[in-house]
MARVEXSE-588856 format. One record per residue: residue in one letter; chain; y, x, z of N, C-alpha, C in turn. Coordinates in steps of 0.001 Angstrom, whole numbers, plus 500000, padded with zeros to 6 digits. Layout:
BEGIN
{"A", "A", {Y, X, Z}, {Y, X, Z}, {Y, X, Z}}
...
***
This chain:
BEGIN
{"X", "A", {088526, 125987, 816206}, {088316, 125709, 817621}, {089594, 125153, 818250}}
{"X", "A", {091020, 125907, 818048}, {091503, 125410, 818119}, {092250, 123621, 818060}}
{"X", "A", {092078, 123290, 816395}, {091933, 121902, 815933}, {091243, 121196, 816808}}
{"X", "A", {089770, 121995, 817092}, {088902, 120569, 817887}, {089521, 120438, 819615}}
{"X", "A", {090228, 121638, 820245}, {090483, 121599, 821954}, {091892, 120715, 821892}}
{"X", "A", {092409, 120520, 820499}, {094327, 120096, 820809}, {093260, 118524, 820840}}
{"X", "A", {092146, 118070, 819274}, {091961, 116858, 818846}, {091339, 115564, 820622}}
{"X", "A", {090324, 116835, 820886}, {089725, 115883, 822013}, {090030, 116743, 823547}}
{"X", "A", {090995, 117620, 823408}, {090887, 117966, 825148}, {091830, 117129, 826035}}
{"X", "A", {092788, 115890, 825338}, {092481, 114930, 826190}, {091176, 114516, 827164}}
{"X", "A", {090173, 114365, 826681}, {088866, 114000, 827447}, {088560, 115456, 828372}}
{"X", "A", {088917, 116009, 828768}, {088412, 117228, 829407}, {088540, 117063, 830440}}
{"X", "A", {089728, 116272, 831371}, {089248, 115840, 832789}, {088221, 114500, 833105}}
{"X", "A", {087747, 113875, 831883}, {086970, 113117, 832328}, {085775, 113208, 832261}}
{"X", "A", {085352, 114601, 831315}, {084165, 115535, 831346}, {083784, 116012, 832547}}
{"X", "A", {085031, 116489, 833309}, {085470, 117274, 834304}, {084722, 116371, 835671}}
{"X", "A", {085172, 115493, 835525}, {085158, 114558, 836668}, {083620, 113849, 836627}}
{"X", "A", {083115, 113523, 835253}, {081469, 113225, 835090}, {081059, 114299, 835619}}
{"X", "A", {080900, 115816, 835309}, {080207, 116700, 835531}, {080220, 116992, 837301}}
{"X", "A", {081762, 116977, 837302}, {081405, 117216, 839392}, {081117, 115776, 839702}}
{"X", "A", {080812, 114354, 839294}, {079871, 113772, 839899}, {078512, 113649, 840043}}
{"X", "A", {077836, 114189, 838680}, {076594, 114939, 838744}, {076430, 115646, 839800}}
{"X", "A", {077180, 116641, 839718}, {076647, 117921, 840957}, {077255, 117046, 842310}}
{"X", "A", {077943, 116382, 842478}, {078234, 115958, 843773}, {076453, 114681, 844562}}
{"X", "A", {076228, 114198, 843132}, {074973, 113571, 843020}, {073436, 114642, 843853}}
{"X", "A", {073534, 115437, 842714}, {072252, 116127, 843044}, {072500, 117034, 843998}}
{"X", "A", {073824, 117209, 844909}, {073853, 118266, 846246}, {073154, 116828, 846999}}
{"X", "A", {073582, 115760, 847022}, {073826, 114760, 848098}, {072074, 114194, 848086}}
{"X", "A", {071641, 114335, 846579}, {069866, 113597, 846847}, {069180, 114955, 848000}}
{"X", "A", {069635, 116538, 847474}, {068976, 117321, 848447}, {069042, 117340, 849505}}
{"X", "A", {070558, 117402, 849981}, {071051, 117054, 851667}, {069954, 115849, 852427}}
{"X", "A", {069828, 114721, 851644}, {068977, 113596, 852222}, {068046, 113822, 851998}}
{"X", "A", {067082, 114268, 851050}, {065744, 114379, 850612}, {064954, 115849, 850969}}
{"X", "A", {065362, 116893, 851141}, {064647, 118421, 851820}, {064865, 118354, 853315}}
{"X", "A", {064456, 117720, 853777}, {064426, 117948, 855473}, {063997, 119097, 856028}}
{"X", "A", {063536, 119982, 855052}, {062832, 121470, 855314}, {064177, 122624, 856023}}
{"X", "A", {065413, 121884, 855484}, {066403, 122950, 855333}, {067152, 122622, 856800}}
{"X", "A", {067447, 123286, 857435}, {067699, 123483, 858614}, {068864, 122989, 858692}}
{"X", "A", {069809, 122188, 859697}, {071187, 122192, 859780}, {071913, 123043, 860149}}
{"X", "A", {071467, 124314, 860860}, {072435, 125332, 861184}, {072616, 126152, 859795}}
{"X", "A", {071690, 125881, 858791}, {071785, 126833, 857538}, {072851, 126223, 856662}}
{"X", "A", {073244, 125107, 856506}, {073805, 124233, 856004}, {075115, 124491, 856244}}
{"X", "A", {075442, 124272, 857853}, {076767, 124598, 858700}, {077009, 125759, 858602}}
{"X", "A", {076059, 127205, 858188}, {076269, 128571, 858103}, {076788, 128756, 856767}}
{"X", "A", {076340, 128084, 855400}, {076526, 128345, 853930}, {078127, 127506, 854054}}
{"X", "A", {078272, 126313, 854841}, {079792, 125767, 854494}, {080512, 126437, 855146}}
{"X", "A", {080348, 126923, 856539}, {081270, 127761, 857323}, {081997, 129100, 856773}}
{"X", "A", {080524, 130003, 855840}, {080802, 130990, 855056}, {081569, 130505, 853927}}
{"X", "A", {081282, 129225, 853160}, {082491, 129309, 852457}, {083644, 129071, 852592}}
{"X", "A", {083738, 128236, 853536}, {085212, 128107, 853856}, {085933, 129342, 854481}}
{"X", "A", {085250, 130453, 855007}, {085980, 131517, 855293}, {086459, 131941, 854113}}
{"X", "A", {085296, 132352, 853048}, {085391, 133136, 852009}, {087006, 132206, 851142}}
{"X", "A", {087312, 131175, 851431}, {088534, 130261, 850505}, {089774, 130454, 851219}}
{"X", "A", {089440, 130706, 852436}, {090518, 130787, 853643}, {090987, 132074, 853290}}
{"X", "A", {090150, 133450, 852931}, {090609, 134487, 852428}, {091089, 134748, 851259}}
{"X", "A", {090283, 134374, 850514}, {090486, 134031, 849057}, {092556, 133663, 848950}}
{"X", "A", {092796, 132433, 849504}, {094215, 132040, 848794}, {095043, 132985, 850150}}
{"X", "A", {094869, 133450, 851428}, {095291, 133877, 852105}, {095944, 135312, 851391}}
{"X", "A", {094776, 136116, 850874}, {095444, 137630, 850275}, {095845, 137362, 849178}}
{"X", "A", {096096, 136210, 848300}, {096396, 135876, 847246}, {097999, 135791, 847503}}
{"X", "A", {098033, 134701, 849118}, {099660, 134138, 849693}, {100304, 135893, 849161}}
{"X", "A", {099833, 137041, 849976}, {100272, 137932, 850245}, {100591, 138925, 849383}}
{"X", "A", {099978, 138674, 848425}, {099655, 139408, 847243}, {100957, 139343, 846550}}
{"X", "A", {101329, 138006, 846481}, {102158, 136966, 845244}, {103680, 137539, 846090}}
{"X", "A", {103482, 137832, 847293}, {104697, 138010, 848249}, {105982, 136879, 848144}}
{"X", "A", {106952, 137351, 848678}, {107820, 136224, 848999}, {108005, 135027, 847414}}
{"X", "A", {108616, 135829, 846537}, {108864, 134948, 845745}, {107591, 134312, 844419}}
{"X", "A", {106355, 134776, 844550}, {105356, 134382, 843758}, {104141, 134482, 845218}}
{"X", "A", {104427, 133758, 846197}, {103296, 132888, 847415}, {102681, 132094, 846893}}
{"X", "A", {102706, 131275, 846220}, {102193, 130069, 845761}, {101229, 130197, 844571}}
{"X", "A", {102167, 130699, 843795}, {101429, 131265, 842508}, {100289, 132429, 842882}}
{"X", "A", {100362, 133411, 843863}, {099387, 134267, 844259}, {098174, 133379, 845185}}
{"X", "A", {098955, 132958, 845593}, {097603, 132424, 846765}, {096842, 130873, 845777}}
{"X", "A", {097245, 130769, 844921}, {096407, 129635, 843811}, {095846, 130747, 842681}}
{"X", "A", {096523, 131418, 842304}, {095702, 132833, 841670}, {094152, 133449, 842164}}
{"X", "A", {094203, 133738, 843514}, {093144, 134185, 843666}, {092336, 133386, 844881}}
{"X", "A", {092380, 132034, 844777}, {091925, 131026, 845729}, {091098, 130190, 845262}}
{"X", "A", {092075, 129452, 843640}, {091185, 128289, 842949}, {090393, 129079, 842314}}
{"X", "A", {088776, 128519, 842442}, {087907, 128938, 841617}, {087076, 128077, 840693}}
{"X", "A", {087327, 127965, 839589}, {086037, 127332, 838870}, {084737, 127474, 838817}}
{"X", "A", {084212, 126806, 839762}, {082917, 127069, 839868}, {081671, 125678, 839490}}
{"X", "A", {082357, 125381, 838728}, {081269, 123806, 838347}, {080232, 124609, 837679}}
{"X", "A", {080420, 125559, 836625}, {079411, 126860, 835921}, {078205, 126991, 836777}}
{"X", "A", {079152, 127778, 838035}, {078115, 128644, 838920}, {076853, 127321, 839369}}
{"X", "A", {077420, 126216, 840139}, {076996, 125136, 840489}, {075998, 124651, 839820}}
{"X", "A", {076146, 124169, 838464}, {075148, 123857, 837810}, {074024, 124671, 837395}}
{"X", "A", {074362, 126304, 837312}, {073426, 127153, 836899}, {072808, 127362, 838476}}
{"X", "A", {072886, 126830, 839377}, {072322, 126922, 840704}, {071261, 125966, 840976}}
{"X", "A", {071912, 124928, 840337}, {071090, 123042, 840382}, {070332, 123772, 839645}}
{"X", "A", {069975, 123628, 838574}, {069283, 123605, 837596}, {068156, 124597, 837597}}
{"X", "A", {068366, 125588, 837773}, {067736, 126815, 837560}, {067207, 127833, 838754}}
{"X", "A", {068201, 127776, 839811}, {067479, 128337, 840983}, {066928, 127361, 842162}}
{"X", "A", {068228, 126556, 842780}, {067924, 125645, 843943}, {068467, 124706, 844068}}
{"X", "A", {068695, 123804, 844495}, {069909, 123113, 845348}, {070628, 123701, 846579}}
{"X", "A", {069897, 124549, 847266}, {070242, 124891, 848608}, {071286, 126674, 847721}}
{"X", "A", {070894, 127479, 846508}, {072120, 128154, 846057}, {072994, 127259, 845739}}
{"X", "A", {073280, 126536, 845294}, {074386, 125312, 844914}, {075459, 125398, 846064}}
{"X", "A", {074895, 125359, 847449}, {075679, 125172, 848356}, {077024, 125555, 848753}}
{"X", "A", {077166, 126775, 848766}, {078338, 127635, 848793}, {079342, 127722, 848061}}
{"X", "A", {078707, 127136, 846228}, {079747, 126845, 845684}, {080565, 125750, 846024}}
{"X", "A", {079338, 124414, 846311}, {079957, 123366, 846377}, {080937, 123010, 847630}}
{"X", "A", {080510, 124165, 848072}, {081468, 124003, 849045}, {082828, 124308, 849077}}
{"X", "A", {082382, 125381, 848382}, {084263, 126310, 847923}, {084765, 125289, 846955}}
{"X", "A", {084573, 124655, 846765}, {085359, 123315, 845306}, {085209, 122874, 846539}}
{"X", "A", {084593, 122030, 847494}, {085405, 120338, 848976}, {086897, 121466, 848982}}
{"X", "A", {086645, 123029, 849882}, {087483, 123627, 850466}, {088939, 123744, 849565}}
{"X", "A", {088610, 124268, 848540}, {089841, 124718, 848201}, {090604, 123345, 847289}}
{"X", "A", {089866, 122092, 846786}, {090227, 120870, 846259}, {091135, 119956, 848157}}
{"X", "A", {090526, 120648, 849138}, {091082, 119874, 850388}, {092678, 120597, 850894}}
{"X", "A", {092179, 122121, 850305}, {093852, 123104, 850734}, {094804, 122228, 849364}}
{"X", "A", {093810, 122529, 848100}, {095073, 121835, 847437}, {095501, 120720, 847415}}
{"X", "A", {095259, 119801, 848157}, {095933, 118088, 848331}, {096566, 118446, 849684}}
{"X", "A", {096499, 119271, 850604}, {097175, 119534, 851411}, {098443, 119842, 851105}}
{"X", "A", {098307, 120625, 850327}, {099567, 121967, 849545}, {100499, 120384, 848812}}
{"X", "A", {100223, 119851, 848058}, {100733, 118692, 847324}, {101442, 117530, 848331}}
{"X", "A", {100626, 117420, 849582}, {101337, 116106, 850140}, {102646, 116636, 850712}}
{"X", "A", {102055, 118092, 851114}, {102947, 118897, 851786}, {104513, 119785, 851399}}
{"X", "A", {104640, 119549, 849841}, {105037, 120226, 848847}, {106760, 119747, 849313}}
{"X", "A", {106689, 118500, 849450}, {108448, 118127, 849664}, {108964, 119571, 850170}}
{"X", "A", {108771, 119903, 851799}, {109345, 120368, 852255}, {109427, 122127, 852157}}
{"X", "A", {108834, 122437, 851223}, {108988, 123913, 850514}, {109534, 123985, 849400}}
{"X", "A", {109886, 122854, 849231}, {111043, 122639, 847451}, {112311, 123181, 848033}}
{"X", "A", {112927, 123933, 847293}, {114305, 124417, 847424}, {115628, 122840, 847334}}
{"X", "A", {116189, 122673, 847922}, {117125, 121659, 848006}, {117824, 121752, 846206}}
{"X", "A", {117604, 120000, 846019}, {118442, 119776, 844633}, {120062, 119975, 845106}}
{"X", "A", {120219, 120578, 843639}, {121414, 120661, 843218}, {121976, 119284, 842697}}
{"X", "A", {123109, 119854, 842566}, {123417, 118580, 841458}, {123366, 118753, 839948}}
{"X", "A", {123076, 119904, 839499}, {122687, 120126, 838043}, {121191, 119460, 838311}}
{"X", "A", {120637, 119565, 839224}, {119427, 118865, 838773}, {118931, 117314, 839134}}
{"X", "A", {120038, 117043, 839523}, {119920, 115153, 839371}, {119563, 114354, 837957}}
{"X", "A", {119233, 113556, 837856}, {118655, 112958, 836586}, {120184, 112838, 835939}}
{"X", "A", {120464, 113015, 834167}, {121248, 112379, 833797}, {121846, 111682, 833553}}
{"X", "A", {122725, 110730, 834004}, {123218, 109645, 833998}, {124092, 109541, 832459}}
{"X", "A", {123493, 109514, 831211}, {124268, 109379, 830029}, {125129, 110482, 829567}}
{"X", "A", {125365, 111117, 830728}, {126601, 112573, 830269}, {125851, 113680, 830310}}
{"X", "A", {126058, 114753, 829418}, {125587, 115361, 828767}, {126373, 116604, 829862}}
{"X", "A", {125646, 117086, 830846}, {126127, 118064, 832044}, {125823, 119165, 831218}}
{"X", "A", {125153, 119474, 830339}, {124833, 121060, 829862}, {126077, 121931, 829309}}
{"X", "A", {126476, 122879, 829812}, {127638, 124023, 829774}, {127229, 124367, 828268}}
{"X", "A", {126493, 124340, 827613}, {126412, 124966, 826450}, {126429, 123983, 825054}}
{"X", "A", {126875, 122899, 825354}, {126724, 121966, 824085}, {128080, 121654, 824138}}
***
């Protein structure tokens, strides 16, 4: 198992990325095609999840405390839920689908936030950590 995840898990984000366009597919034919489903139910299942993500990396921030924030609040925030999603499509509804798919917009929107935002929570470079310019700065060689 090993042999086969080193040989092809290159391809695993592009599995990754087919599979949440599927499910991004079949949330989007239901949204347009069940007119049965109410819009306040819709705005109630995304609202609930976005609380539930808002908490999620929030007690995670707190958890991780000062020096592991980041690492705690991505600990118990990101969730893989393409699983849940598809066993929702498929097998129960489109309208269970919802909540997941929502917690993947939410917490895929905190994390590009977290990233654009990232400069200014980096600890200031040193000068040990400037790129090497040919000289060999390491104290131990």
């Amino acid at each position: 198992l090993r042999e086969w995840a080193v040989k092809y898990g290159k391809y695993s984000y592009l599995i990754w990325l087919v599979l949440i366009f599927f499910i991004i597919c079949r949330a989007s034919e239901f949204l347009r095609y069940q007119q049965h489903e109410k819009l306040s139910v819709i705005l109630l299942i995304g609202g609930s999840s976005l609380l539930i993500c808002f908490l999620n990396f929030f007690i995670g921030r707190l958890i991780g405390g000062e020096k592991y924030r980041a690492e705690g609040s991505q600990s118990l925030g990101q969730k893989n839920t393409s699983f849940t999603v598809y066993v929702a499509l498929f097998y129960v509804s489109p309208l269970a689908a919802l909540g997941p798919m929502f917690y993947v917009l939410w917490h895929n929107l905190w994390n590009g936030w977290q990233i654009q935002h990232a400069d200014k929570y980096l600890p200031e470079k040193s000068p040990e950590m400037e790129p090497d310019s040919g000289k060999n700065t390491c104290k131990n060689s």
